[in-house]
TORKOL-4160 file (C-alpha; in steps of 0.2 Angstrom, whole numbers, padded with zeros to 4 digits, m for minus):
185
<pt num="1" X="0439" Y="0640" Z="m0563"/>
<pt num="2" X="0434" Y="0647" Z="m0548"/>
<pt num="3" X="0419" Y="0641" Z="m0538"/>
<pt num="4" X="0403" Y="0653" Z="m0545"/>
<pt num="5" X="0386" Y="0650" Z="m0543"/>
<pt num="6" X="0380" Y="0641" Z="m0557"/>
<pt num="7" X="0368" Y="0651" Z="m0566"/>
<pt num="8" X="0373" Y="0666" Z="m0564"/>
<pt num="9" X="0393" Y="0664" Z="m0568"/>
<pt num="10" X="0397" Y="0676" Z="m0552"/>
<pt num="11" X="0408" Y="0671" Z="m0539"/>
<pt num="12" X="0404" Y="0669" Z="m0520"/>
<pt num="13" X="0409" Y="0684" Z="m0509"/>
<pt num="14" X="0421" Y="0684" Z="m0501"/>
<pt num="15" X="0423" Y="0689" Z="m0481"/>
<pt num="16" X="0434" Y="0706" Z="m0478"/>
<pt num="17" X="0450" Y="0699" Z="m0470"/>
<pt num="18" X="0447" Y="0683" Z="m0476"/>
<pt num="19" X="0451" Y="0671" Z="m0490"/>
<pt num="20" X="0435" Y="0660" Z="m0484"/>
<pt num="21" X="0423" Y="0661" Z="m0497"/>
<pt num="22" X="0404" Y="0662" Z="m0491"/>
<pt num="23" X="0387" Y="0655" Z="m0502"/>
<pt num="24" X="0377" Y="0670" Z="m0507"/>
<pt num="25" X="0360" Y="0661" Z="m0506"/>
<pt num="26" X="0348" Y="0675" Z="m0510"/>
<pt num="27" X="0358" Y="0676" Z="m0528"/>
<pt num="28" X="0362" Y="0658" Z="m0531"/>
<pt num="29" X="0342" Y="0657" Z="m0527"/>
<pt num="30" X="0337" Y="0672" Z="m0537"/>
<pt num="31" X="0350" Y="0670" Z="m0553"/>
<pt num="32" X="0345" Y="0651" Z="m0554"/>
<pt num="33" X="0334" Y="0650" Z="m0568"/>
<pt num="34" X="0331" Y="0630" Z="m0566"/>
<pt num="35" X="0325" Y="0629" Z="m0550"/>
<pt num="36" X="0306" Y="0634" Z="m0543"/>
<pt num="37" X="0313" Y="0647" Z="m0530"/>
<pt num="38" X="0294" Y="0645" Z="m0521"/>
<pt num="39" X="0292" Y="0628" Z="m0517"/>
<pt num="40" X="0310" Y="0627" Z="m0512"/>
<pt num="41" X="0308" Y="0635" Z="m0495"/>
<pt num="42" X="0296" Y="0626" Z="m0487"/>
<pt num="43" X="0301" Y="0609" Z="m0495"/>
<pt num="44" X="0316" Y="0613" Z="m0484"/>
<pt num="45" X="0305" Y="0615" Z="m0469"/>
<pt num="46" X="0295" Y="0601" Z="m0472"/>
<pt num="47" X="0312" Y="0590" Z="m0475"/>
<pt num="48" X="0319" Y="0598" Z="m0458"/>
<pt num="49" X="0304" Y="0595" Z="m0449"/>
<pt num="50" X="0300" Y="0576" Z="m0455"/>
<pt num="51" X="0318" Y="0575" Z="m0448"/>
<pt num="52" X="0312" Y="0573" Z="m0430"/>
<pt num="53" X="0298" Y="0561" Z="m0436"/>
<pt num="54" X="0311" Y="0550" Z="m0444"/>
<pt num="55" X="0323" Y="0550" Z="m0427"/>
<pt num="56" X="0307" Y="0547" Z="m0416"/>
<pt num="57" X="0301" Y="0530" Z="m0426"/>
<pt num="58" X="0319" Y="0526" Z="m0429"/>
<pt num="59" X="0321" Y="0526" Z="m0408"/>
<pt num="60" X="0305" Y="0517" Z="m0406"/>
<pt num="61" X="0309" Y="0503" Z="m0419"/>
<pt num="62" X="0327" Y="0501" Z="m0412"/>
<pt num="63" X="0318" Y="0500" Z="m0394"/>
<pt num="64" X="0305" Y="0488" Z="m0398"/>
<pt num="65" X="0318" Y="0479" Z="m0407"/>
<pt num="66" X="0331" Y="0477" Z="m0393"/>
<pt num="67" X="0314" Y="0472" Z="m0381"/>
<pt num="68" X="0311" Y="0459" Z="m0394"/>
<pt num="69" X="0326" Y="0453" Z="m0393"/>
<pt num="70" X="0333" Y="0452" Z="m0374"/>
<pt num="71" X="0313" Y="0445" Z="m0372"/>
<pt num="72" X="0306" Y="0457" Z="m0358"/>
<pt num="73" X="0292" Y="0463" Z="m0372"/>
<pt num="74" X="0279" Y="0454" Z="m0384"/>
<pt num="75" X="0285" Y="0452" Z="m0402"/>
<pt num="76" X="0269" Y="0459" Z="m0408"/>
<pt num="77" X="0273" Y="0478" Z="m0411"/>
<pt num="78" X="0288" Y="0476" Z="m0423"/>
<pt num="79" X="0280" Y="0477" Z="m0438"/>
<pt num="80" X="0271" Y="0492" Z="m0432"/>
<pt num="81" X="0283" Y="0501" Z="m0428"/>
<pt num="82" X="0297" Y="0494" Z="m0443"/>
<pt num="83" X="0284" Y="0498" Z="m0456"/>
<pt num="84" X="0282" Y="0517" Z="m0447"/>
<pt num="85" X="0300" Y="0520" Z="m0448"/>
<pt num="86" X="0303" Y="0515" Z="m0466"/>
<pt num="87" X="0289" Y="0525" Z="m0473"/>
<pt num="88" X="0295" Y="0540" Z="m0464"/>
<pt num="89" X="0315" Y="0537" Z="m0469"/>
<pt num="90" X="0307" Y="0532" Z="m0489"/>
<pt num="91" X="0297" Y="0551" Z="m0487"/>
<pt num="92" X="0312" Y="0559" Z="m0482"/>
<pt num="93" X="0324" Y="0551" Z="m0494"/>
<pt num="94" X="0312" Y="0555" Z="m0507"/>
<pt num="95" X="0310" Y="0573" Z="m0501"/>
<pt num="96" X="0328" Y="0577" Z="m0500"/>
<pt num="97" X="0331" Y="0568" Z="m0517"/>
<pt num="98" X="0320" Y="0582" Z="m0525"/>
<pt num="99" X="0330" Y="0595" Z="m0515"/>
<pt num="100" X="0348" Y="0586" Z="m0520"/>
<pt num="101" X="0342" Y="0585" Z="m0539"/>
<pt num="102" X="0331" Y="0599" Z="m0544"/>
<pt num="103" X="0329" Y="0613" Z="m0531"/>
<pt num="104" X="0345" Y="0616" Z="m0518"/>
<pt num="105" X="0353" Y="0630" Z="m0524"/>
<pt num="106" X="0373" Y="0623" Z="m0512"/>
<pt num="107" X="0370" Y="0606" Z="m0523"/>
<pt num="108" X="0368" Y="0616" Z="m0538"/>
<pt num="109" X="0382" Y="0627" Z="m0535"/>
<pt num="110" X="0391" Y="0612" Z="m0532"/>
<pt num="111" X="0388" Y="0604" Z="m0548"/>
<pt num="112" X="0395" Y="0618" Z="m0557"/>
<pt num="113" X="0410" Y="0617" Z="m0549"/>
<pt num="114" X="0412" Y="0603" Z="m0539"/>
<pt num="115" X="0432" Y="0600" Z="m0538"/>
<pt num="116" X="0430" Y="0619" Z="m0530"/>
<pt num="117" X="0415" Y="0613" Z="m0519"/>
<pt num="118" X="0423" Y="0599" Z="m0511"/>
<pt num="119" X="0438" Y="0612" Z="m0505"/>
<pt num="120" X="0421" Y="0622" Z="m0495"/>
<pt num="121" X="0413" Y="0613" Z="m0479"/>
<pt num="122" X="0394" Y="0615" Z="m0482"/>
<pt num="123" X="0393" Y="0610" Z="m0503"/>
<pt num="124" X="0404" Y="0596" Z="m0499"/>
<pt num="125" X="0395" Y="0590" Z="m0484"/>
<pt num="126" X="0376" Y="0591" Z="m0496"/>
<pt num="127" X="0382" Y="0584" Z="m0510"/>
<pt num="128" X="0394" Y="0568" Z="m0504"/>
<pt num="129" X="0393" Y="0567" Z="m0485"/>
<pt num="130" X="0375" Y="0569" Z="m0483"/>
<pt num="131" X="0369" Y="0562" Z="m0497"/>
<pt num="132" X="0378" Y="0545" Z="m0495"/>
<pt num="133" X="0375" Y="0545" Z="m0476"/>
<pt num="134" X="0356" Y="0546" Z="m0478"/>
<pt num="135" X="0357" Y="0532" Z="m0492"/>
<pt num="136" X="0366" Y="0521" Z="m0480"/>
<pt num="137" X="0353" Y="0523" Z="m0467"/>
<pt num="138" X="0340" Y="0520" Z="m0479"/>
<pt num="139" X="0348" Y="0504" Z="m0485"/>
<pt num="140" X="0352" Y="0500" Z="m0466"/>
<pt num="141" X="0332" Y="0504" Z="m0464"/>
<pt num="142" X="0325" Y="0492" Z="m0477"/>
<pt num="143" X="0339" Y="0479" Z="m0473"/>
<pt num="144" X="0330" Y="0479" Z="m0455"/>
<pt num="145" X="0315" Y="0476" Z="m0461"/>
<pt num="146" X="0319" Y="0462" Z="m0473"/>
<pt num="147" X="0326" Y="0452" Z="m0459"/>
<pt num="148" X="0313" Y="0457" Z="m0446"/>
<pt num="149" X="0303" Y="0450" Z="m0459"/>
<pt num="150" X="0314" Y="0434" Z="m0463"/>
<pt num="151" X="0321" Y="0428" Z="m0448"/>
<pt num="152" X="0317" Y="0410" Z="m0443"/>
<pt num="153" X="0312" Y="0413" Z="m0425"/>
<pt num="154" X="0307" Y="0429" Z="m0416"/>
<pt num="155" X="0324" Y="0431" Z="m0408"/>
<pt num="156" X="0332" Y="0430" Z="m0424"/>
<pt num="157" X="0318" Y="0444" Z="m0431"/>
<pt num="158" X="0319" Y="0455" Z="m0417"/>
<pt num="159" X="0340" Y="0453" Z="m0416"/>
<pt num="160" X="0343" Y="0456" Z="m0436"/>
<pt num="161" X="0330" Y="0471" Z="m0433"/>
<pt num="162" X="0339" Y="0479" Z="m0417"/>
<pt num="163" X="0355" Y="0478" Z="m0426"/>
<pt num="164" X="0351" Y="0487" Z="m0444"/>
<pt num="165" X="0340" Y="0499" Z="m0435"/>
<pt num="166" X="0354" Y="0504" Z="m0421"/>
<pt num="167" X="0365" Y="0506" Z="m0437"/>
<pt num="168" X="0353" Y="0517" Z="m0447"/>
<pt num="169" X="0350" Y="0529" Z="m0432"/>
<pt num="170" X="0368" Y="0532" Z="m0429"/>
<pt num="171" X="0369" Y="0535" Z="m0448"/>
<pt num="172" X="0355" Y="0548" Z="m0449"/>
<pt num="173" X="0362" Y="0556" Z="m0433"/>
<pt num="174" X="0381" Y="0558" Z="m0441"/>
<pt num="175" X="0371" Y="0564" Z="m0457"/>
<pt num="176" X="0362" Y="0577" Z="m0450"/>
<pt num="177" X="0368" Y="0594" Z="m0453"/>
<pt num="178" X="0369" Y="0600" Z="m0432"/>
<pt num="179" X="0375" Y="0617" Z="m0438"/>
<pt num="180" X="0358" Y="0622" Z="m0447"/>
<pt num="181" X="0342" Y="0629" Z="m0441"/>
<pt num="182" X="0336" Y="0613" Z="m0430"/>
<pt num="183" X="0317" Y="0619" Z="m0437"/>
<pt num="184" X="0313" Y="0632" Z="m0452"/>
<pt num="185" X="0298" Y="0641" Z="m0452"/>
């Protein structure tokens, strides 16, 4: 079976000159009878823009983490800043769950075909690659903020802290999709 958009049961263009095959968004949106093309827009927006959020309380927590830690700061601030970090990252999970599941039309695409969507860059990259990235980093997140929460001595907080933080931010920034639009309007 060739890789056709899922509703619709038409295959993707095709490029003149070229065997790559391209997503037709405006059809895969328009023929898609499962998913609410309105809200889908600027769901993605809010999702893109909530990005910048999520890196910004992610850098401040691994900051005040790694202060913590080589004790040139006061331990006070890293709840603050963990419990800012991991509602934003639990928002944006949550948010692109709801696009994964229900309302991305690549993912759905995907779906219907997915041996012939893992052979194409972007519907592999949303569907496995992003996906399990971002959940990484959410685990890393909360892992974070369990030991900051658990660790015998504020050193022990702030190093268990630094070090699921740093990990989570390097995940989120190998999960981000550079090649898009870095803010939707």
């Amino acid at each position: 079976m060739k890789w056709q958009s899922c509703a619709a049961g038409r295959p993707l263009r095709t490029r003149r000159n070229s065997s790559q095959r391209v997503l037709d968004f405006v059809t895969l949106i328009a023929h898609n009878p499962g998913m609410v093309a309105d809200i889908y827009p600027p769901l993605l927006a809010f999702h893109g823009l909530l990005r910048w959020f999520v890196l910004a309380a992610a850098l401040a927590a691994v900051l005040v983490a790694f202060a913590g830690w080589s004790g040139t700061k006061p331990a006070g601030k890293l709840r603050l800043f963990t419990v800012v970090y991991v509602i934003a990252i639990d928002i944006q999970f949550l948010i692109g769950l709801v696009l994964f599941v229900w309302l991305s039309p690549v993912t759905q695409a995907a779906f219907a075909d997915f041996a012939g969507a893992m052979k194409n860059k972007e519907p592999r990259f949303f569907t496995v690659e992003h996906t399990t990235t971002m959940f990484l980093a959410l685990i890393c997140a909360h892992l974070g903020a369990a030991l900051s929460r658990k660790g015998r001595t504020e050193q022990s907080k702030h190093r268990g802290a630094a070090i699921a933080y740093s990990i989570s931010l390097v995940l989120i920034l190998a999960g981000i999709p550079w090649w898009r639009p870095l803010l939707r309007y």
